[in-house]
C-alpha positions in Angstrom: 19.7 -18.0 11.7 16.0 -17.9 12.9 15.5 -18.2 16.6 13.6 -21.0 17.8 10.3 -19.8 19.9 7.8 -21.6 22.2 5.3 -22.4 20.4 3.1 -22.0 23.8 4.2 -18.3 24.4 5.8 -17.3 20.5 8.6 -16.0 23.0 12.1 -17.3 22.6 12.2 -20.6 23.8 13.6 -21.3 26.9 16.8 -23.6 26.6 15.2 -27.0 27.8 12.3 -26.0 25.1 15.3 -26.0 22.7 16.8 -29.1 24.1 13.6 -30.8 23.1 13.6 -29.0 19.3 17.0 -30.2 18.4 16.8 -33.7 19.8 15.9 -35.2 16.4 19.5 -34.5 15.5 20.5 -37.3 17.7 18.0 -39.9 16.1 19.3 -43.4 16.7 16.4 -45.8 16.1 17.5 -48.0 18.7 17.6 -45.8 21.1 14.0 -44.4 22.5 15.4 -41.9 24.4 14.9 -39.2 21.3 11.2 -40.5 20.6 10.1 -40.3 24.0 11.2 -36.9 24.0 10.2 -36.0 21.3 6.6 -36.9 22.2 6.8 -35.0 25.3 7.4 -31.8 23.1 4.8 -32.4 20.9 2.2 -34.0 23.3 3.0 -31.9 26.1 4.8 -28.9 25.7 2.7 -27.3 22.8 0.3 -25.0 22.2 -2.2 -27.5 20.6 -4.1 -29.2 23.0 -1.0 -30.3 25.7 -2.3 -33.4 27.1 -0.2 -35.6 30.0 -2.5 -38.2 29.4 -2.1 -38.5 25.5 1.6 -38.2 26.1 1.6 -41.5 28.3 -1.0 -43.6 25.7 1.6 -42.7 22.7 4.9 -43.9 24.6 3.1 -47.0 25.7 1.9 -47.0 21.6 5.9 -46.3 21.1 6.9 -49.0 22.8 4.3 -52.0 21.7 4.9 -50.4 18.0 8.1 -50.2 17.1 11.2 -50.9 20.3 9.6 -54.3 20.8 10.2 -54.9 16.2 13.8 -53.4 17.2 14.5 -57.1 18.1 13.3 -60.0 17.1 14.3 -61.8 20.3 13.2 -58.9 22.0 9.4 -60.2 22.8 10.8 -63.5 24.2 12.6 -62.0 26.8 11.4 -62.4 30.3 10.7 -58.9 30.7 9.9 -58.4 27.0 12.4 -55.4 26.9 11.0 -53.4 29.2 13.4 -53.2 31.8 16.1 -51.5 29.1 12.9 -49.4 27.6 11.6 -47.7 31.2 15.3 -47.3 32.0 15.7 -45.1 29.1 12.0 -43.4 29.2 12.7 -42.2 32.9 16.2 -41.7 32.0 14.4 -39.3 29.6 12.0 -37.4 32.1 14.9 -36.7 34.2 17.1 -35.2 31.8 14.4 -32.5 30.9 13.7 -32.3 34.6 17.5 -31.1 35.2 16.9 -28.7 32.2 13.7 -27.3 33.4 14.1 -24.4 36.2 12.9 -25.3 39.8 10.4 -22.3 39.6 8.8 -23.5 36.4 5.4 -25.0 36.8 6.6 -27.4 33.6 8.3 -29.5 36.1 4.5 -30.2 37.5 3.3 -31.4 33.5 6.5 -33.9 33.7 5.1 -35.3 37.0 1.6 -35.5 35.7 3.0 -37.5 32.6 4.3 -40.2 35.2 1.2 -40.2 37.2 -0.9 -40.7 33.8 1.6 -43.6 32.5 0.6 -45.2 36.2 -2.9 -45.6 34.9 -2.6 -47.0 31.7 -3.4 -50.9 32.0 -0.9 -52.5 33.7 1.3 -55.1 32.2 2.4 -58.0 34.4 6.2 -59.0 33.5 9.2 -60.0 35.4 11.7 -56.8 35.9 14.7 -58.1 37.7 13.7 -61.4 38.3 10.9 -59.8 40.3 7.1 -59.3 39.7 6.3 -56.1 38.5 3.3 -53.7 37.3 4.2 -52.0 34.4 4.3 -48.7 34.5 2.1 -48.6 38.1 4.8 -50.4 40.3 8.4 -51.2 38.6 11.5 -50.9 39.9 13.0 -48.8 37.7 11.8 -45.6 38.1 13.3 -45.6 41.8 16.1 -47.0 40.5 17.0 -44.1 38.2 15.8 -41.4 40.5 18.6 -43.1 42.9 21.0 -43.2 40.3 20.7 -39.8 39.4 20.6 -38.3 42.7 23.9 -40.1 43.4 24.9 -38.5 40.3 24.2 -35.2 40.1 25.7 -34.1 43.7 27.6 -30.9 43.5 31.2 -31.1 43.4 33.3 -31.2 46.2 35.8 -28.7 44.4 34.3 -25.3 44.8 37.1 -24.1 42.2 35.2 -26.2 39.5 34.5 -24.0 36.5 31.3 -26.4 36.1 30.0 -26.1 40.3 27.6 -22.8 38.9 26.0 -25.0 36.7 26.3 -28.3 38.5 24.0 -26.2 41.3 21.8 -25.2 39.4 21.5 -28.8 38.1 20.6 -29.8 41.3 18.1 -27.7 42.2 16.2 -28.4 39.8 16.4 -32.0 40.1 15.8 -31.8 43.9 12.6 -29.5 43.1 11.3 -32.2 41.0 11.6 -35.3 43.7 10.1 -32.8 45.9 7.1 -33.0 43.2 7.4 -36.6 42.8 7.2 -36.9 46.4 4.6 -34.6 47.4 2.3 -36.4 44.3 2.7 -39.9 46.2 4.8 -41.0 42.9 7.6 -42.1 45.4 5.1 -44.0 48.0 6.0 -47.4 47.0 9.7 -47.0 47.5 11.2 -48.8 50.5 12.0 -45.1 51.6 9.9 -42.8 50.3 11.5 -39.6 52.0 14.7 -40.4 51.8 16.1 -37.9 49.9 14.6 -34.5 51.6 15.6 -36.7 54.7 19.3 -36.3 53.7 19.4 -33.0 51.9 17.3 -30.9 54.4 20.0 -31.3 56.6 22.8 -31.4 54.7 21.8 -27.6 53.9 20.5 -26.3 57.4 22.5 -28.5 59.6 26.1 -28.5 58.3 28.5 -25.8 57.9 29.4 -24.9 54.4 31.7 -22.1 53.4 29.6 -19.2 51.4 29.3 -19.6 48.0 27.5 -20.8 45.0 27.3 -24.5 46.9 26.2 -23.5 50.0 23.3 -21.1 48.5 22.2 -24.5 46.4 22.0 -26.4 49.3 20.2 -24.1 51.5 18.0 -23.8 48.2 17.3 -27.7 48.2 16.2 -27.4 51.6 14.0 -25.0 51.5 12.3 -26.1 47.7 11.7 -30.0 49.5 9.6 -27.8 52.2 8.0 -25.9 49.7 6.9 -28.5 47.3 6.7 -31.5 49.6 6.1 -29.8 53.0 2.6 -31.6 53.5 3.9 -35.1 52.3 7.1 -34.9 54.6 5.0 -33.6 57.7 2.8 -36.3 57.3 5.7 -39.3 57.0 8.2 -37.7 59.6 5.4 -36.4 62.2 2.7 -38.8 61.8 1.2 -40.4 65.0 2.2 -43.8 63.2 6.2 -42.7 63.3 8.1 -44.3 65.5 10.5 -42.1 66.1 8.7 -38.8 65.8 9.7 -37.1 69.0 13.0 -36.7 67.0 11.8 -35.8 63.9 9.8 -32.8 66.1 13.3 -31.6 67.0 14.5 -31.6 63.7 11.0 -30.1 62.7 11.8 -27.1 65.0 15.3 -27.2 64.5 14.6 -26.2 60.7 12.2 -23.6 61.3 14.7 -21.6 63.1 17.7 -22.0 60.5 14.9 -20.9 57.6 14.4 -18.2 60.3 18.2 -17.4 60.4 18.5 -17.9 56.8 16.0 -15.2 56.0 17.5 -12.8 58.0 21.2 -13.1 56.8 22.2 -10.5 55.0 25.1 -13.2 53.4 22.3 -14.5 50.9 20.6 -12.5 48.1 17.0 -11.6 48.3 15.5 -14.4 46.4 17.4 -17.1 48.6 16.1 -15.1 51.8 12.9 -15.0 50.3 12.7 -18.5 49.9 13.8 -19.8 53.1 11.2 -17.0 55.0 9.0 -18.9 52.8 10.3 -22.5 54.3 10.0 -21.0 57.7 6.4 -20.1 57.2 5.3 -23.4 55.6 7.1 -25.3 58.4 5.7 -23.2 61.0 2.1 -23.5 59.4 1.8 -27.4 58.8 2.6 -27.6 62.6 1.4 -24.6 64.7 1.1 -26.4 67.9 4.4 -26.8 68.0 5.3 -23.3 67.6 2.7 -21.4 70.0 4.7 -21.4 72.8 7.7 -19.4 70.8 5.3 -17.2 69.3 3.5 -16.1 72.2 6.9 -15.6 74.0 7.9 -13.4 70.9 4.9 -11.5 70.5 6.0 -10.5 74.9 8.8 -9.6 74.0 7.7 -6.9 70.8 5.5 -5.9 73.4 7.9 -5.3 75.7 10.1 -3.4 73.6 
């Protein structure tokens, strides 16, 4: 049997790149989930003119086209199907965002998609009962990225034959909010740091026995600092935060577990690597916090 190969690289494809070539095989034409991917392949993960903003005009085309023919009652609905079809078109970009490694800059083309869809004319509908802005301010796309970060947790139960993969699922779903967040796509949520605001901690602040979950979570940690340092600093230390002399602590806090963290020998060299890299970019967005522990360490290297 012939390989598949991306068609960007004519290497062999990486698995998510397959994902996306073998989709058709699940064609059900009620179901967009298959066509919106399957524009994302050809609009945006091609070597013919890839295009985020031709990718978001031809699932809007998609959907005025041919979901709203799949009923006939479908365009006298108060929402006129479009809660059920950006359900299943963001249901979409996160199931290639799982697939696609944290360290792959394709994860930034799936963010640019969204950003693009958020400037196509808006549609005015009811979603929910509610008011909404169609694609530029819905509820659904919070909604999903809740759902699936409720979802995709690693198991408990170290012992799991799936935990290596459920880990690395995670990672790369946690790299992409940290995108999201970091391009302001999250803004409008009622929270729109919540989820660095739980999972920073959870893998610098609790105790986890070593191991293929406890690597992840220091991962998450550090890949919300890498990707969305600037946008975190800004919500969590921002003159306007009322409670930013704690988030300062926590601040500091971090920067010396990254600084631990990089120096364990109980994590391999790319996980060490990473959180040194945390440490930096925590240390840099606020140097004036940090002066007074680097002078005293520079005394001390003197010293010695």
């Amino acid at each position: 049997m012939e390989k598949n190969t991306d068609s960007r690289t004519d290497s062999p494809s990486p698995p998510w790149i397959e994902f996306l070539d073998n989709v058709a095989e699940y064609y059900d034409p009620s179901n967009p989930q298959p066509n919106v991917l399957t524009i994302l392949r050809q609009s945006l993960f091609s070597s013919k003119d890839p295009s985020a903003t031709i990718a978001a005009q031809q699932v809007d085309t998609y959907y005025q086209e041919r979901y709203l023919s799949l009923d006939p009652l479908m365009p006298y609905q108060e929402d006129k199907g479009m809660g059920s079809f950006l359900h299943c078109l963001y249901e979409s970009v996160f199931d290639l965002a799982l697939r696609i490694p944290y360290n792959d800059d394709s994860q930034d083309v799936l963010v640019e998609f969204i950003a693009e869809l958020r400037k196509l004319p808006p549609k005015q509908l009811k979603i929910w009962g509610e008011d909404a802005l169609v694609y530029e301010n819905d509820p659904i796309f919070a909604s999903v990225m809740d759902g699936n970060w409720n979802g995709y947790f690693p198991s408990d139960d170290t012992s799991s034959p799936d935990i290596e993969e459920e880990c690395v699922e995670w990672v790369n779903f946690s790299a992409f909010v940290a995108r999201c967040t970091q391009a302001g796509l999250n803004d409008r949520f009622q929270h729109p740091c919540k989820y660095p605001s739980f999972d920073i901690p959870k893998g610098l602040e609790e105790e986890w026995l070593p191991g293929v979950r406890r690597n992840c979570l220091i991962r998450v940690a550090a890949q919300y600092i890498l990707l969305a340092g600037p946008k975190l600093c800004q919500h969590w230390l921002g003159a306007s935060n009322a409670f930013r002399d704690r988030a300062v602590d926590k601040w500091k806090l971090w920067a010396t577990k990254f600084k631990e963290w990089s120096e364990s020998e109980d994590l391999d060299m790319d996980l060490r690597s990473d959180a040194l890299q945390a440490h930096d970019r925590v240390v840099a967005l606020q140097p004036d916090l940090f002066r007074d522990s680097k002078s005293e360490s520079e005394t001390r290297e003197r010293n010695n």
